[in-house]
C-alpha positions as CSV (number, residue, x, y, z in Angstrom):
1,X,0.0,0.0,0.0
2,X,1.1,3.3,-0.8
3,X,1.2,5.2,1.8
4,X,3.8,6.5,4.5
5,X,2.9,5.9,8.0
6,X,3.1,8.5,11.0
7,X,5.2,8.2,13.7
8,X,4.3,5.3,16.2
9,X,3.1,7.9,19.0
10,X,0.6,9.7,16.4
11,X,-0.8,6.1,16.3
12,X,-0.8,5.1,19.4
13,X,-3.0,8.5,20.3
14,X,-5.1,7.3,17.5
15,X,-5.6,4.3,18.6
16,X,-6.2,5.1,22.2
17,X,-8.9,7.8,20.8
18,X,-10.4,4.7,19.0
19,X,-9.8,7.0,15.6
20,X,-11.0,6.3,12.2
21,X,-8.7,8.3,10.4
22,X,-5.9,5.4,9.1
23,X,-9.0,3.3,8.7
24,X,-7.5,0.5,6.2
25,X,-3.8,2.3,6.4
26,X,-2.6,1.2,9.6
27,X,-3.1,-1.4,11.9
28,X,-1.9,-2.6,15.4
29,X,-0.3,-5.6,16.1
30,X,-0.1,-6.8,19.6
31,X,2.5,-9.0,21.0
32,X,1.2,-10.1,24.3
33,X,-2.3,-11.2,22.6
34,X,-1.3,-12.6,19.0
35,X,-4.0,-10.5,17.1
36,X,-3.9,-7.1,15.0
37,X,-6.6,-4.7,15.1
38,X,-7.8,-1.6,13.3
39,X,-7.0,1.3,15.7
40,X,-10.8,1.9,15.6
41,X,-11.5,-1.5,17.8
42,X,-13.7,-1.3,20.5
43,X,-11.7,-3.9,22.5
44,X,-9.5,-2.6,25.7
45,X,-6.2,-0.9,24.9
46,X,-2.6,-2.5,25.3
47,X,0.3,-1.0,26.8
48,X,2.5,1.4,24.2
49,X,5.4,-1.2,24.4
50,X,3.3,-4.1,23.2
51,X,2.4,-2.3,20.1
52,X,3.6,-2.6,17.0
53,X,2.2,-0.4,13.6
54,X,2.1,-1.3,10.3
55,X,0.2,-0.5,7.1
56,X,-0.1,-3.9,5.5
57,X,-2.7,-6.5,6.6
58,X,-0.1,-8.8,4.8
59,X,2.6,-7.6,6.9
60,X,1.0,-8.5,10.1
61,X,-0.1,-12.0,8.7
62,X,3.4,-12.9,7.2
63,X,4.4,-12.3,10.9
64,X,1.9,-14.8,13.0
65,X,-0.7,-12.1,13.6
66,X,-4.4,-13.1,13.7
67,X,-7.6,-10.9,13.0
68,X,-9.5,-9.6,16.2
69,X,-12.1,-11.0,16.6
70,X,-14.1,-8.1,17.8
71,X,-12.8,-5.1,15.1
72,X,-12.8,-8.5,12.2
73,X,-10.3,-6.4,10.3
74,X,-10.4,-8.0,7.3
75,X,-14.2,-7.8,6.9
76,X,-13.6,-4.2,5.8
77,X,-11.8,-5.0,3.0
78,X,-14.0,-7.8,1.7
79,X,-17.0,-5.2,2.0
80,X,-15.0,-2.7,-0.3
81,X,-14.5,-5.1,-3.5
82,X,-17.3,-7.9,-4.0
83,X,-15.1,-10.5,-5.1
84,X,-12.5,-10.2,-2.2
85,X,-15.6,-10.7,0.1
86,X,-16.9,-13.8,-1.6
87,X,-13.6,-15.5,-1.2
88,X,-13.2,-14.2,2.6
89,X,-16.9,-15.9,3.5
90,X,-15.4,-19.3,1.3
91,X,-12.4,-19.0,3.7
92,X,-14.5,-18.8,6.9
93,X,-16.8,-21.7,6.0
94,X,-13.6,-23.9,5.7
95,X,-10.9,-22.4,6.9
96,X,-8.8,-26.0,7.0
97,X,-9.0,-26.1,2.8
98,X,-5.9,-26.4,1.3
99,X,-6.8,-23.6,-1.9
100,X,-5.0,-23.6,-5.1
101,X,-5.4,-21.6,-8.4
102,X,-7.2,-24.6,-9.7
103,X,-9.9,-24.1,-7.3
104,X,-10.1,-20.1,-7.9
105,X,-10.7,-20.8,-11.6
106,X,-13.3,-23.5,-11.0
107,X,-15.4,-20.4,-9.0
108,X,-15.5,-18.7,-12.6
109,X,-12.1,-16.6,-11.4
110,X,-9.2,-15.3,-12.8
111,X,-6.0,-16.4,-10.4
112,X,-4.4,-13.4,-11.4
113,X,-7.4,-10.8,-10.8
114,X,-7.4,-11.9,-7.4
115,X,-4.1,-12.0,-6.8
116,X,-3.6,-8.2,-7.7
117,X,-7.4,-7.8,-5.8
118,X,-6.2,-9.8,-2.6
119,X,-2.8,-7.7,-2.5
120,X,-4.6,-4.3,-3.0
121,X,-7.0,-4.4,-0.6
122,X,-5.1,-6.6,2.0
123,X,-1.3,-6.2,0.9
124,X,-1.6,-10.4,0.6
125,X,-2.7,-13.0,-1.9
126,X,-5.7,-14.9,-1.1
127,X,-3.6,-18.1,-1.1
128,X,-1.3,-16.9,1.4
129,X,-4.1,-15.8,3.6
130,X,-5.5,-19.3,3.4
131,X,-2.3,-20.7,4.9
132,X,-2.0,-18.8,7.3
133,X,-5.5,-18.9,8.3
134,X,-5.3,-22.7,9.1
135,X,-1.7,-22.1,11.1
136,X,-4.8,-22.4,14.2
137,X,-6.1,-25.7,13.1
138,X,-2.6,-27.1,13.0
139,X,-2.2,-26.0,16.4
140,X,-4.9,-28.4,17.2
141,X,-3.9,-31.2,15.3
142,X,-0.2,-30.8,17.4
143,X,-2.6,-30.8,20.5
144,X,-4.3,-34.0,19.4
145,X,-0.8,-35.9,19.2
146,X,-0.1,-35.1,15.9
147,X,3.2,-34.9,14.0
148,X,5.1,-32.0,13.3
149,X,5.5,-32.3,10.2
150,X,1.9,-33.1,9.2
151,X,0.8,-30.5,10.6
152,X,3.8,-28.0,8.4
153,X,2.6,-29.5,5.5
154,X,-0.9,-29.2,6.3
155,X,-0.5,-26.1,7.0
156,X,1.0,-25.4,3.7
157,X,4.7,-24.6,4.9
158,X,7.2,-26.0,2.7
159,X,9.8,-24.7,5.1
160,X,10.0,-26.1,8.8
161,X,11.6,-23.2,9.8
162,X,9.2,-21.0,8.7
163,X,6.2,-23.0,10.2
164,X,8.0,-23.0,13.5
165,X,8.6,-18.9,13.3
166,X,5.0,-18.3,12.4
167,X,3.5,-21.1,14.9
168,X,5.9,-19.5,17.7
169,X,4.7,-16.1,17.3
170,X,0.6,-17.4,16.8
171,X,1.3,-19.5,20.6
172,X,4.5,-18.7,21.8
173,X,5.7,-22.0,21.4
174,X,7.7,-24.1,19.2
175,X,5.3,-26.8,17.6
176,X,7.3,-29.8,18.9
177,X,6.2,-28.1,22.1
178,X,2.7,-28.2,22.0
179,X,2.3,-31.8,20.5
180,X,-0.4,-33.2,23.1
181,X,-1.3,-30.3,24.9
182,X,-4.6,-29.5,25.1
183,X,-5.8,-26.1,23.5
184,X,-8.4,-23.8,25.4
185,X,-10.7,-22.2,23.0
186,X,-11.9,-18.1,23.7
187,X,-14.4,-16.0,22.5
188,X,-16.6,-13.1,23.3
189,X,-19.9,-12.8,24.8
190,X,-21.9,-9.8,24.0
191,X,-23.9,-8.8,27.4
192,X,-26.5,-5.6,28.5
193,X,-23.2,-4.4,30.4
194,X,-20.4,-4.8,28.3
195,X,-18.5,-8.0,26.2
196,X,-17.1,-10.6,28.6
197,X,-14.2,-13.3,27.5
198,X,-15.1,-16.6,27.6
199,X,-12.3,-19.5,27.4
200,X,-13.3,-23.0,27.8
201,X,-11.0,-26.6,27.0
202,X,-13.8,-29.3,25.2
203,X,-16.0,-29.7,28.3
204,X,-15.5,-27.1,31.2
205,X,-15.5,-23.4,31.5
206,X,-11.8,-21.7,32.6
207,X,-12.7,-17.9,33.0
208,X,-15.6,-15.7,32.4
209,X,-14.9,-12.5,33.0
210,X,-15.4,-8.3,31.5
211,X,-12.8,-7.7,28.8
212,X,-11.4,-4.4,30.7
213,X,-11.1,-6.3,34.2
214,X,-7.3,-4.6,34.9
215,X,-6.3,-7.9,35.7
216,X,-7.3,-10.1,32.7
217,X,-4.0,-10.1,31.2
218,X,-2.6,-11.6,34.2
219,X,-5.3,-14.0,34.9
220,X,-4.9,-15.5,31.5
221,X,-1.5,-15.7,31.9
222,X,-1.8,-17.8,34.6
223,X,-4.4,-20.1,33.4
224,X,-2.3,-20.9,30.5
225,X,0.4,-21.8,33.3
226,X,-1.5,-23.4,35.6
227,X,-3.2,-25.8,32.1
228,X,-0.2,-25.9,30.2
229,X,-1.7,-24.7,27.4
230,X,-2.2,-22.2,25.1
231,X,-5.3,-20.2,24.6
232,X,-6.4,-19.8,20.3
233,X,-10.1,-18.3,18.8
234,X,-13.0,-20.4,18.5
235,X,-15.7,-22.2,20.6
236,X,-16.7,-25.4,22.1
237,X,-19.8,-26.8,23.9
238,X,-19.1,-25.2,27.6
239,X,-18.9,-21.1,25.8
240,X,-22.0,-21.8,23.8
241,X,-23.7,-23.0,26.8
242,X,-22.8,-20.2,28.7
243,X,-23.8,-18.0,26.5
244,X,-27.4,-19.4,26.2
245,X,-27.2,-19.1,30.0
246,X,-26.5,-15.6,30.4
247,X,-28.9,-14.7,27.6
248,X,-31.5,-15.9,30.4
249,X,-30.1,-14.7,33.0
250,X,-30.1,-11.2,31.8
251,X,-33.7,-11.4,30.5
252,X,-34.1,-11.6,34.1
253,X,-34.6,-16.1,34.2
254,X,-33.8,-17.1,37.8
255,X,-33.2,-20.6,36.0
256,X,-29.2,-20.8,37.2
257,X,-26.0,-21.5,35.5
258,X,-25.3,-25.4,34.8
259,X,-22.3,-24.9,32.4
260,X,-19.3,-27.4,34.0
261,X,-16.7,-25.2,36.1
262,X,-12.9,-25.5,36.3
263,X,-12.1,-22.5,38.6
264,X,-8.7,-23.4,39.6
265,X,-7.9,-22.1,42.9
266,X,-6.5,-23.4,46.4
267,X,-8.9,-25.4,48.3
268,X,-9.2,-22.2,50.4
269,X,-10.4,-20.5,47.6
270,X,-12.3,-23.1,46.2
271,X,-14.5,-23.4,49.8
272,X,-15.3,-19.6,49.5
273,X,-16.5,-19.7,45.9
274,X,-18.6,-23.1,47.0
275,X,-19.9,-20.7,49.9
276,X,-20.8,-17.9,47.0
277,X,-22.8,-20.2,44.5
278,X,-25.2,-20.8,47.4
279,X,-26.3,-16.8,47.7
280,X,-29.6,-16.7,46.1
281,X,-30.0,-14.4,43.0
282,X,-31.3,-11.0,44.8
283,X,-29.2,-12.0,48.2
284,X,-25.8,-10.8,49.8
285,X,-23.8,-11.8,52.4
286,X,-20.8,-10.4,54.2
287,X,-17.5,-11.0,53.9
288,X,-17.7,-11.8,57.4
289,X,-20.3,-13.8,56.9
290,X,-18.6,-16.0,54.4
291,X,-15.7,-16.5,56.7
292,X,-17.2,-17.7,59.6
293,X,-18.8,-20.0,57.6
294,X,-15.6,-21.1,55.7
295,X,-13.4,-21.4,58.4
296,X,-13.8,-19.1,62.0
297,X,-9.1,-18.6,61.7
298,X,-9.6,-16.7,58.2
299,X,-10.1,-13.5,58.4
300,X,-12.7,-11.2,56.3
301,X,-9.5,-10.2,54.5
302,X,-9.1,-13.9,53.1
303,X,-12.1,-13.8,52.5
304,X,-12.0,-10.5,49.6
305,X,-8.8,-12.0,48.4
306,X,-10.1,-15.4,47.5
307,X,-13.1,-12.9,45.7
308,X,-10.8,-11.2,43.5
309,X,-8.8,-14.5,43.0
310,X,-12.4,-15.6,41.3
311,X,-12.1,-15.6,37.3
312,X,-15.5,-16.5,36.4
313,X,-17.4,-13.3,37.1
314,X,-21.4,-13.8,37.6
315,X,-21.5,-17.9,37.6
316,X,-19.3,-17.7,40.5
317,X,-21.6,-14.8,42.0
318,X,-18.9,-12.4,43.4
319,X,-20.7,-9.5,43.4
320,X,-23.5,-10.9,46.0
321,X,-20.6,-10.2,48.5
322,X,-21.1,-6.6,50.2
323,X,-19.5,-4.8,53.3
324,X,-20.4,-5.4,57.0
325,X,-21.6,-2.0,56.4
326,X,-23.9,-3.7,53.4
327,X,-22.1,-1.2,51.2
328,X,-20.6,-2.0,48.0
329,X,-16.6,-2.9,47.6
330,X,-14.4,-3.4,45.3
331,X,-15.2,-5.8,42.2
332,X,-13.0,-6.3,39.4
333,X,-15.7,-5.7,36.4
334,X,-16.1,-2.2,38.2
335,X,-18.7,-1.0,41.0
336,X,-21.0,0.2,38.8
337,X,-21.5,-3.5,37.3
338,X,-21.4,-5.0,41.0
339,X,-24.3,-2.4,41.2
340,X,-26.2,-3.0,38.3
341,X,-26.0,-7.0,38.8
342,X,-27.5,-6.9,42.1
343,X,-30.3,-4.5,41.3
344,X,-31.1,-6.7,38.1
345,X,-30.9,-10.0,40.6
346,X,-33.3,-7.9,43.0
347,X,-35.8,-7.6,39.7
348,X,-35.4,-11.9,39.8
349,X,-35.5,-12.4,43.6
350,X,-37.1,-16.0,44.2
351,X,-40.7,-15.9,46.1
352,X,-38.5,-17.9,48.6
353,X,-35.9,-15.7,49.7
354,X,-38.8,-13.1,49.7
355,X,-40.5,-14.6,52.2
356,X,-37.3,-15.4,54.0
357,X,-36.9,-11.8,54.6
358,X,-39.6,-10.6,55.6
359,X,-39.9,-13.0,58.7
């Protein structure tokens, strides 16, 4: 693309004002997630030092970036020229095809047309794009046991040292490394108070929590630690379930969350959060509460710690914890979610607990 950028600052403000103005001339890779993003993207900010500007989607492909999931940077492009979109939806229906020229001229198209198409709007060819798009699905195929050199070839890497630069910078990890490691799978949930980050292995939920919780970065940091694996795009049974779940429960359904858990925690922890998933919808208790029920030698303190230690927000019912004073405290997603959550669950307050009450 012809065009010069400006300076790395310039684009930083730009993309800290959420700017439109290098719309499809610059974009933002970000080392510590893996993904580029148009400088418009609603999703939280990174830290200046984790940035890295460029104006060439092909540029940050070429270099193990993938699309956000949220801005879908390349979903611009494909609305700007009809025949770069109807290759982009072909690619996202199967993303594991291995695409050759053969199979652009049996869609009634010329290889070389969308070859110069695929470079002008997205500074790549179509073909490339295709490889690198199924760089993911060979991670999964190293996590099911597979070989490493399947997988390159699959992949469409005729060079095992480029498939291991790429595949290091999409999971931080040489392949050989994660050959039978499981992957967790994340995706966002749209909710009434903001989009939540959902990341789930094949049959239990890992973390639920707001996108612009401070300490998200950290927390999935330590899950991949604490697993042993990496975390790549896409879904699986527990996040759709979740998501059905928290559809209901804001329309204001008392019906619960059954979704399988895999907090993590100490058993400490673990006793505390048990101790949380029994406060009613439309109940609180305090932290005081909670530890004399957990164990009379921990202290209210413990008690708050092992709260914020809690990285699946609203299933494990955090919020429902309130000062001696019944006032609010702090609560990662921010008070005035901790707020709005207990006013909803007020609106959904079971006949039981009512009467309960009022006794």
């Amino acid at each position: 693309m012809l065009f010069d950028l400006p300076s790395d600052e310039t684009l930083y403000d730009a993309l800290m004002a959420r700017s439109s103005e290098y719309e499809g001339s610059a974009f933002v890779c970000v080392k510590t997630t893996g993904v580029f993003c148009r400088l418009s993207c609603p999703a939280r900010k990174p830290k200046r030092e984790n940035t890295i500007f460029v104006s060439s989607i092909g540029t940050c492909l070429e270099t193990g970036f993938r699309p956000c999931q949220r801005c879908r940077p390349l979903a611009t492009f494909g609305a700007k020229d009809p025949l770069v979109q109807e290759l982009l939806q072909a690619l996202e229906a199967a993303p594991e095809r291995r695409w050759s020229e053969d199979d652009i001229v049996r869609r009634g198209l010329d290889p070389s047309t969308v070859r110069r198409a695929f470079k002008r709007a997205l500074g790549i060819t179509f073909l490339d794009l295709a490889r690198h798009r199924r760089l993911g699905l060979a991670a999964r195929q190293l996590a099911d046991g597979g070989r490493v050199i399947d997988a390159q070839l699959e992949a469409g890497y005729e060079s095992p040292s480029g498939f291991r630069v790429a595949f290091q910078r999409l999971l931080g990890d040489a392949p050989a490394a994660a050959q039978g490691r499981a992957l967790l799978s994340s995706d966002w949930i749209e909710t009434p108070i903001g989009p939540m980050v959902a990341v789930a292995d094949a049959t239990h939920l890992h973390l639920l929590e707001f996108h612009e919780r401070k300490a998200l970065p950290t927390e999935l940091e330590a899950l991949k630690r604490a697993t042993r694996s990496a975390i790549v795009p896409g879904r699986t049974a527990p996040i759709d379930q979740i998501e059905g779940e928290l559809k209901s429960y804001f329309a204001g359904e008392a019906g619960g969350f059954q979704t399988p858990l895999a907090p993590g925690g100490t058993p400490f922890e673990r006793n505390v959060w048990a101790k949380l998933v029994k406060i009613p919808a439309g109940g609180t208790r305090s932290y005081g509460d909670i530890a004399r029920e957990v164990a009379t030698i921990q202290s209210a303190r413990a008690v708050a710690k092992a709260n914020g230690s809690n990285r699946i927000a609203i299933v494990i019912p955090c919020h429902r914890c309130i000062g001696a004073d019944g006032s609010l405290t702090g609560y990662g997603g921010g008070l005035w979610r901790k707020q709005w959550l207990l006013r909803h669950e007020a609106k959904m307050k079971p006949v039981s607990l009512l009467v309960e009450e009022t006794q």
